[in-house]
DRENKE-799852 format. One record per residue (C-alpha): residue number from 1; x, y, z. Coordinates in steps of 0.05 Angstrom, whole numbers, plus 32768, in hexadecimal, padded with zeros to 4 digits. Layout:
REM DRENKE-799852
     i     xx     yy     zz
   NUM      X      Y      Z
...
END
This chain:
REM DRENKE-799852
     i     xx     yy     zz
     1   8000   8000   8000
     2   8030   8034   8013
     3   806F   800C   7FF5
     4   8050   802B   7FAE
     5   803F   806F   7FC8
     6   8061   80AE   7F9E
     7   804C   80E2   7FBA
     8   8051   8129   7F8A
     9   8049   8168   7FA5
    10   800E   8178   7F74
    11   7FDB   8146   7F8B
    12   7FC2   8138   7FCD
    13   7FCD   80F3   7FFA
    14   7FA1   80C0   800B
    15   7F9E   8077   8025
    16   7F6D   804D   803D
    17   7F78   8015   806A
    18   7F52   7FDA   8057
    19   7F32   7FA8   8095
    20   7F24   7F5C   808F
    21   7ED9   7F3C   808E
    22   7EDD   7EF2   80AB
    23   7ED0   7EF3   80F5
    24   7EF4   7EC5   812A
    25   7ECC   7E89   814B
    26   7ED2   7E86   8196
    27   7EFF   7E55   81BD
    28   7F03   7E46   81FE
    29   7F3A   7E6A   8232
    30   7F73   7E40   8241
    31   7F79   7E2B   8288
    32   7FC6   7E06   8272
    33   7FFB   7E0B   824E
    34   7FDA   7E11   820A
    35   7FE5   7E51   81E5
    36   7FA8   7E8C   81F0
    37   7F7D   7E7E   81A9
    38   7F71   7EC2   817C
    39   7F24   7EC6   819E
    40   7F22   7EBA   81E8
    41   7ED5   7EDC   81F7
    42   7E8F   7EE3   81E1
    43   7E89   7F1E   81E8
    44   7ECD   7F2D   81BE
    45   7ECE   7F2B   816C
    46   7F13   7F2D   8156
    47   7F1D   7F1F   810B
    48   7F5C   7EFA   8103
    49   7F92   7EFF   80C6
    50   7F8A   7ECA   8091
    51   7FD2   7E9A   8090
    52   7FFC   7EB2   805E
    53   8031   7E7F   8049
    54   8084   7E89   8050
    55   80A6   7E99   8011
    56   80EA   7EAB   8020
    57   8110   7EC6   805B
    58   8116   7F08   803E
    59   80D9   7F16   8070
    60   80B3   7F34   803A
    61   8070   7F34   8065
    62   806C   7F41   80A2
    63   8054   7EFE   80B5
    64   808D   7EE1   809B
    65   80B7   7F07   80C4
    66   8095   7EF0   80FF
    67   8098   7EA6   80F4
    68   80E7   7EAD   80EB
    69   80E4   7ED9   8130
    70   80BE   7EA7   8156
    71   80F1   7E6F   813E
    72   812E   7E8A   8144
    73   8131   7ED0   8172
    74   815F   7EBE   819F
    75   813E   7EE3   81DC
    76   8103   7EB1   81D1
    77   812C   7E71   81CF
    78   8150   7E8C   8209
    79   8103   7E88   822D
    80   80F2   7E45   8211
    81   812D   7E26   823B
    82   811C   7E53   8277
    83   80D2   7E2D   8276
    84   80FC   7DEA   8264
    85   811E   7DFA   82A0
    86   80E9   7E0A   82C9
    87   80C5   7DC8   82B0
    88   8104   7D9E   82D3
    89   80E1   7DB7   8315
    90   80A8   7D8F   8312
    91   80D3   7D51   8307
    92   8102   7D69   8345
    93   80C0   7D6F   8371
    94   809F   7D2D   835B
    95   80E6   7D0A   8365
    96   80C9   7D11   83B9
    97   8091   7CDA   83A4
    98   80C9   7CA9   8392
    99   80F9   7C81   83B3
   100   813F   7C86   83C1
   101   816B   7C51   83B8
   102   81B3   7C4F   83C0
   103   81EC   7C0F   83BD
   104   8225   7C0C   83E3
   105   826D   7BE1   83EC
   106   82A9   7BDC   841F
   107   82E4   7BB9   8416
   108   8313   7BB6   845B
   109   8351   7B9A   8469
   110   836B   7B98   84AD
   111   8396   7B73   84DC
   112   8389   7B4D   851E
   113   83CB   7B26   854A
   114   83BA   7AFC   855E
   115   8376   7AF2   8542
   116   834D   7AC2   856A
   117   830E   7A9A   8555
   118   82D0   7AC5   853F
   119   8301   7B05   853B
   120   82F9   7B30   84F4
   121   8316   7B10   84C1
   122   834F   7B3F   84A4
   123   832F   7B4A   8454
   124   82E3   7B53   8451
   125   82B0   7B70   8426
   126   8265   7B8B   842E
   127   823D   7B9B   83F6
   128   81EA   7BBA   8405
   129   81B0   7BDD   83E6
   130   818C   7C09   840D
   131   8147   7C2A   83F8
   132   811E   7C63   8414
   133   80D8   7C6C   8404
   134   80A8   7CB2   841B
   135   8065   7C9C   8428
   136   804E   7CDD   8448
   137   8076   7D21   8456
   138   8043   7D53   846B
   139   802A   7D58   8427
   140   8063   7D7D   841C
   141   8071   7D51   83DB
   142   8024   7D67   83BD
   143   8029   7DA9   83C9
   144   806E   7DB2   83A4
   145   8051   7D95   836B
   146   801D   7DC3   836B
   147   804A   7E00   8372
   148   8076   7DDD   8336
   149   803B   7DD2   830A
   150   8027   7E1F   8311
   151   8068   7E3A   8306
   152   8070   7E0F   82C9
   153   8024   7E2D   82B8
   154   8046   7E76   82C9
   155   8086   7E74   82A8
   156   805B   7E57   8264
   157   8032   7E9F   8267
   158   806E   7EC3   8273
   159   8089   7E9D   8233
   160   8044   7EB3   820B
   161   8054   7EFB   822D
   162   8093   7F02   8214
   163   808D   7EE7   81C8
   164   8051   7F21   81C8
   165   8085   7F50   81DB
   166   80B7   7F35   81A9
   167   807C   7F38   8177
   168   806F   7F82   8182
   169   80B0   7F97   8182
   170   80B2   7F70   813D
   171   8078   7F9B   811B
   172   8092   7FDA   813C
   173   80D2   7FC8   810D
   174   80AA   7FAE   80D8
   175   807B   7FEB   80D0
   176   80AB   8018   80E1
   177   80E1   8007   80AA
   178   80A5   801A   8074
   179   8091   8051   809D
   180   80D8   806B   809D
   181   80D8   805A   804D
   182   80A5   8084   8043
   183   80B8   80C1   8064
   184   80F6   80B9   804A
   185   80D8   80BD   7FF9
   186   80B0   80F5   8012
   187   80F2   811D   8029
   188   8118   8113   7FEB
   189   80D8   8121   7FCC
   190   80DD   8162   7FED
   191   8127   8168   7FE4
   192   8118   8168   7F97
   193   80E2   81A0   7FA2
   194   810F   81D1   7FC7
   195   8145   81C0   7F8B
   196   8114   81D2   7F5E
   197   8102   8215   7F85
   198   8148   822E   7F8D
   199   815D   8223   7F4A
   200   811B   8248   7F36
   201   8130   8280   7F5F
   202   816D   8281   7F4C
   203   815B   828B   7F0B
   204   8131   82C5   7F14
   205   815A   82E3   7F3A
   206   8194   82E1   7F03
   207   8152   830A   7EDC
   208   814B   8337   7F0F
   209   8109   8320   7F28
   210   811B   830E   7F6B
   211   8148   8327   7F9B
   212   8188   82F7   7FC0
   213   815A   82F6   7FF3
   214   812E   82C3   7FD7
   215   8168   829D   7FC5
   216   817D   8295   8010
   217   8136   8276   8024
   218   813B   8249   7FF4
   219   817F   8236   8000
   220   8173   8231   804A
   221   8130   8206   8042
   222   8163   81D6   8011
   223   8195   81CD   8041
   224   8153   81C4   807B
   225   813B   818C   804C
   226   8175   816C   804C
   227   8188   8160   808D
   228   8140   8144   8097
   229   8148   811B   8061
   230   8192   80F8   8082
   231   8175   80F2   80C4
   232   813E   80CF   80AD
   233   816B   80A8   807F
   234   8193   8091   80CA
   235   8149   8087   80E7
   236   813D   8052   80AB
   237   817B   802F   80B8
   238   8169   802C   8105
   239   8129   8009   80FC
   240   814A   7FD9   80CC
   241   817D   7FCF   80FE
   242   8149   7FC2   8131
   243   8124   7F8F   80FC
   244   8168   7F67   80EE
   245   8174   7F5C   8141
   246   812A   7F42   8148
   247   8125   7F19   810E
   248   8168   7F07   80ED
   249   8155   7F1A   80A8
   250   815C   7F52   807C
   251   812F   7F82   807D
   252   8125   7F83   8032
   253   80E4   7F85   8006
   254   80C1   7F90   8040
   255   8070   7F97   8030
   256   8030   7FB8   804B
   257   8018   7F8D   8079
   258   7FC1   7F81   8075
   259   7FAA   7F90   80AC
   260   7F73   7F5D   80A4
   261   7F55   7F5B   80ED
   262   7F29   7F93   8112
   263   7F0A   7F9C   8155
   264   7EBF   7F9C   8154
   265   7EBA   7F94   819F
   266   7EB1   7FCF   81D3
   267   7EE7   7FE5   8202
   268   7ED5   7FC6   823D
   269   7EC8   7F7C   8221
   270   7F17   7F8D   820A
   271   7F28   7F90   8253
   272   7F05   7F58   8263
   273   7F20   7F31   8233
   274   7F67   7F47   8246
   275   7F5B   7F39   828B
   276   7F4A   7EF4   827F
   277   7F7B   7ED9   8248
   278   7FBA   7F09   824C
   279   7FFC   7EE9   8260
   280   8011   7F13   828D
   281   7FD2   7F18   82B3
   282   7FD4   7EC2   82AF
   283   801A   7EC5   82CE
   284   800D   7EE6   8307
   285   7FD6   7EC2   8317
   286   7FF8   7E73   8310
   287   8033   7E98   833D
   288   8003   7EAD   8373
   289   7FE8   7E65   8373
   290   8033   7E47   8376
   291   8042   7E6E   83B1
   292   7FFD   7E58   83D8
   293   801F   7E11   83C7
   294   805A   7E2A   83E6
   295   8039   7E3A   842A
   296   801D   7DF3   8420
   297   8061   7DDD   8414
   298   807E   7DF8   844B
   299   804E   7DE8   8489
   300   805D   7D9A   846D
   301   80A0   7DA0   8495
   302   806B   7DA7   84D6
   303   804A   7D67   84CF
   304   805A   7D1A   84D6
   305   8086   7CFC   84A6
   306   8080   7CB1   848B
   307   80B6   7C89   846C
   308   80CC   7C3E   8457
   309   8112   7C2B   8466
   310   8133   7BEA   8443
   311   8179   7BCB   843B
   312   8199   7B98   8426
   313   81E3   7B8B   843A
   314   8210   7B50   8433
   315   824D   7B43   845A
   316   8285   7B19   8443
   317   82B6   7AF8   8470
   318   829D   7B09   84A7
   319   82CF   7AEC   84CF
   320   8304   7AB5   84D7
   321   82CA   7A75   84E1
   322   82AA   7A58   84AD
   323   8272   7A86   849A
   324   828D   7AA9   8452
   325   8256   7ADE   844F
   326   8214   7AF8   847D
   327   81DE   7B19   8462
   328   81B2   7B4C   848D
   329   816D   7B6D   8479
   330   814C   7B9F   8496
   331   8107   7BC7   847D
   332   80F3   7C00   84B9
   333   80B2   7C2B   84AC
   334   80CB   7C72   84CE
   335   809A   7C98   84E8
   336   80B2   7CED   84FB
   337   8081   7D1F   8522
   338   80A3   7D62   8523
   339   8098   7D73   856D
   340   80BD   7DC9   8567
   341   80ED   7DD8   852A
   342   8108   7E15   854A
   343   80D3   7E3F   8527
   344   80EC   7E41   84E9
   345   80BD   7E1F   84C0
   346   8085   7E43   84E2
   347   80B3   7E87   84D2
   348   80B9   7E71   848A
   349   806C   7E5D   8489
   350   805B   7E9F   849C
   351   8095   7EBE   8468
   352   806A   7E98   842E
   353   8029   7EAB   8441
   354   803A   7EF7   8438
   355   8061   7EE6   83F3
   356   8020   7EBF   83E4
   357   7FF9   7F03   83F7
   358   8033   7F35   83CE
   359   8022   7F10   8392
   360   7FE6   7F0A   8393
   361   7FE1   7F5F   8396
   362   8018   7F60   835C
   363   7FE7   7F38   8335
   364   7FB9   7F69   833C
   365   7FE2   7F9F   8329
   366   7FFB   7F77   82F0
   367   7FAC   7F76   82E0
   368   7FA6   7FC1   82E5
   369   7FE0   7FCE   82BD
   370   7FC4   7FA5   8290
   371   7F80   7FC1   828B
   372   7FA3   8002   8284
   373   7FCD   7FEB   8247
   374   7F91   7FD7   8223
   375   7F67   801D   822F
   376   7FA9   804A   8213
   377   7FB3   801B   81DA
   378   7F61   8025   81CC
   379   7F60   8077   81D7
   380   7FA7   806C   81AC
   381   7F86   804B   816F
   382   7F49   8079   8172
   383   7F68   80B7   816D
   384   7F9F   8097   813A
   385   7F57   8088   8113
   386   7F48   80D2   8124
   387   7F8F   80F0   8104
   388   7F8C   80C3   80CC
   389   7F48   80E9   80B8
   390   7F60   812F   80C7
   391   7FA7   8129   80B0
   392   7F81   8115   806B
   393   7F5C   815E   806B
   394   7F98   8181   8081
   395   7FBD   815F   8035
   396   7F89   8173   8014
   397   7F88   81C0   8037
   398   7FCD   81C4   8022
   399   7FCE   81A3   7FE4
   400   7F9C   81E0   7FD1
   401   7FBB   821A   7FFB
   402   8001   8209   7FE1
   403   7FE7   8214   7F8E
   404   7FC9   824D   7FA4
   405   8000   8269   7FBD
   406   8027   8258   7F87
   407   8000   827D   7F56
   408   7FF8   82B4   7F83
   409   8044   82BA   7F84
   410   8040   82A9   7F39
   411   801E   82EC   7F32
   412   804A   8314   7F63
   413   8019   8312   7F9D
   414   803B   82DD   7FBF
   415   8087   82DA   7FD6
   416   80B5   82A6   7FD4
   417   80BA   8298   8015
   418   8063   829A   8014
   419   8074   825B   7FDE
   420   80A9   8238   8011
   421   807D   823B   8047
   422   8043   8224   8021
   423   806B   81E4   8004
   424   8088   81D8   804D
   425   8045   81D3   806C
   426   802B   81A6   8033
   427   806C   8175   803C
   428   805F   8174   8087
   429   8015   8162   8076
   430   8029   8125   8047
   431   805C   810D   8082
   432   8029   8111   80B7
   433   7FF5   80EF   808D
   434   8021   80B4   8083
   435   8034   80B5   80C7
   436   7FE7   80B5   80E2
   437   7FDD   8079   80B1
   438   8015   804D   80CF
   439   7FFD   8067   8114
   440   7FC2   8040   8101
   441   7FDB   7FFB   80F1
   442   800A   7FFF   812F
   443   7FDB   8010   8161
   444   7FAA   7FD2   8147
   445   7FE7   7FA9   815B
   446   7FF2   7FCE   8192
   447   7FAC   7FC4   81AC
   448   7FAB   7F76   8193
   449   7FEA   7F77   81C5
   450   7FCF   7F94   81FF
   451   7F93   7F63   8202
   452   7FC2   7F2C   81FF
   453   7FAD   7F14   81B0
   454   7FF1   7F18   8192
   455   8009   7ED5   8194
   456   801F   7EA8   815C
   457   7FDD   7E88   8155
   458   7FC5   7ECA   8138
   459   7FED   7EC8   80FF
   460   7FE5   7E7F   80F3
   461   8028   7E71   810A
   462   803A   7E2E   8123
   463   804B   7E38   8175
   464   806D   7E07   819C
   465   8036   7DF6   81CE
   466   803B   7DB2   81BF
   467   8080   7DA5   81C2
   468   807B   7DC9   8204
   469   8047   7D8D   8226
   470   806F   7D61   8204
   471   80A1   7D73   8231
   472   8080   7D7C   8266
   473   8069   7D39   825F
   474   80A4   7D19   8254
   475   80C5   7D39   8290
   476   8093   7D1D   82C0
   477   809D   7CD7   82B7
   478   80F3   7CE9   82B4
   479   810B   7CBE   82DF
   480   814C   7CA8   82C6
   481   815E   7CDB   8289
   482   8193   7D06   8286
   483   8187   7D21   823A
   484   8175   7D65   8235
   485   815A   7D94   81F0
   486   8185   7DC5   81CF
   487   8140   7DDF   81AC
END
């Protein structure tokens, strides 16, 4: 759309920013580790973006750009093994249902004089087995796989929080390396103008028919023009630069993205919506629950303990008769009632209940800041609707003021600096309506963001959800492995 824009200073600029027709179905809101869907409410329409396939890495869509982010940004692999990580902690707290066993050997040599009947004899060996077996601990064993489970639940929606963040910071690129195109044309577009102008002066005054006067202005609004135009050559190379960090790829061929989803929905069903399904709000929540475990966890060390106790040893050469080995067996069932720990535990119970209260507050902040995030990126997009509209009139104003000036001038009613000042505000116009049109498409994105819809699925792109319960999976019934995953 704006990738083919040429804007001349003789006709006035317009876009018009096309919106999508196919509305989401609902789905359900996840209560695991499955990714948010696209639609998470009734009372919330959200029309999604139709898949558009890969073609190359040059990331000529925007899409494509985000598939190659979400596979290989390495601040989002870094997070998948932080939630791998975190995973290994239900294994360590489930590892308290299971047994311990251990096997153990002695070899001793040793020297008696003079050794009498039914003494040591002077080489002998003892191999055993022993095995330890919880049966109860307090329910301190439950209650840390609850607290593990959560976390795991937590650190997942901190993983969908921060591929949104990577995702916005994408489009931010994305649009603003055309945005940054544009305005760039546009300069040089104006650069041309002003050449134009002082050449034209120039010439007249050469005839007489201006004074050196004239030929300053225009020599000053040159020189103006083109120190606009290299900054906002450097601020084209920044975004790029920006692009290339997030993505890996080149920032080349870049193209309009459609904007093919609206919002049909009121504010405040946004802020419901947000404060149901967002990850951030979702992490703070599973976190307060993990630390009520914690509590759980901890009062555990203030009740009776049950364990089974076997071994298995065998003694060889005993001594200096004729027995060559003994065996001895023992199984013990331990029973341990805490009777005063020194207060610690209690101190440490008490410790966990206010952590248990702290976050439970910070996940309500986390909810206001939330709800907050979603009412500036609304008022945002409305008045970026607003601009768009008036920045159009004010084009067209100065489209019409500036070629009435210039016949004006034409005529000798006018001055030149009347004409510079008329072609400066009608080059500031253009800019500004580009820049109101962007402002647009970003704030969409920014407002998809802040209700917590920017997540692969929206773009039909592949997430790892599964490959994250496979995991998770797999690592609960780990008892033996040592192999980790590099991806």
């Amino acid at each position: 759309m704006f990738s083919n824009l040429r804007l001349s200073f003789s006709a006035a600029f317009a876009v018009v920013l096309s919106s999508g027709l196919a509305v989401a179905q609902p789905a359900e809101v996840p209560q695991d580790l499955t990714q948010p869907p696209a639609f998470a409410s009734e009372d919330v329409t959200i029309i999604p973006l139709d898949d558009m396939p890969v073609q190359s890495l040059a990331a000529t869509h925007l899409i494509d750009a985000l598939r190659v982010t979400y596979q290989t940004n390495p601040e989002i692999q870094s997070a998948r093994q932080d939630l791998k990580a975190i995973i290994e902690n239900v294994a360590v707290a489930l590892s308290n249902y299971r047994p311990d066993i251990s096997a153990s050997g002695s070899a001793t040599t040793q020297k008696t004089n003079p050794a009498p009947f039914g003494s040591p004899a002077p080489n002998q060996q003892e191999l055993g087995i022993a095995l330890s077996q919880p049966l109860y601990r307090g329910g301190r064993t439950d209650a840390a796989v609850k607290a593990a489970d959560n976390r795991v639940l937590a650190q997942k929606a901190l993983y969908d929080n921060l591929v949104q963040n990577v995702f916005s910071n994408v489009i931010a690129a994305y649009i603003g390396i055309l945005q940054n195109e544009e305005v760039l044309s546009l300069r040089k577009n104006n650069e041309s103008v002003l050449e134009l102008q002082l050449e034209a002066n120039r010439a007249r005054f050469e005839l007489g028919a201006t004074t050196l006067t004239d030929v300053s202005q225009a020599k000053s609004r040159l020189a103006a023009a083109r120190a606009e135009r290299l900054a906002a050559s450097a601020e084209l190379r920044s975004s790029q630069a920006v692009f290339r960090r997030l993505t890996g790829l080149q920032p080349s061929g870049l193209i309009m993205p459609e904007v093919n989803f609206t919002f049909v929905e009121t504010l405040d069903n946004l802020k419901d919506t947000a404060l149901e399904i967002h990850p951030a709000v979702r992490a703070a929540q599973y976190e307060t629950i993990a630390r009520h475990s914690d509590s759980r966890e901890i009062l555990g060390q203030l009740l009776p303990e049950l364990s089974l106790n076997g071994s298995v040893n065998r003694s060889f050469n005993p001594t200096f008769g004729t027995t060559t080995y003994i065996d001895n067996s023992r199984l013990t069932l331990n029973a341990t009632v805490p009777l005063y720990l020194g207060g610690e535990a209690r101190a440490r119970y008490r410790q966990s209940k206010y952590n248990a209260l702290s976050s439970r507050d910070e996940a309500h902040d986390v909810a206001r800041e939330v709800e907050q995030n979603v009412v500036t990126a609304w008022e945002n997009l409305q008045a970026a609707k607003a601009q768009t509209q008036a920045r159009a009139l004010q084009v067209e104003a100065t489209d019409i003021a500036f070629e009435g000036v210039s016949a004006e001038q034409r005529n000798g009613a006018r001055t030149t600096l009347d004409v510079l000042d008329a072609e400066q505000e009608r080059f500031i116009a253009n800019v500004e309506s580009v820049t109101a049109e962007f402002n647009v498409i970003t704030a969409k994105y920014d407002l998809l963001s802040a209700v917590g819809l920017l997540s692969p699925a929206h773009f039909g792109i592949d997430d790892d959800t599964e490959n994250i319960i496979r995991f998770y999976n797999k690592t609960r019934s780990n008892w033996f492995g040592f192999e980790t995953e590099v991806r």
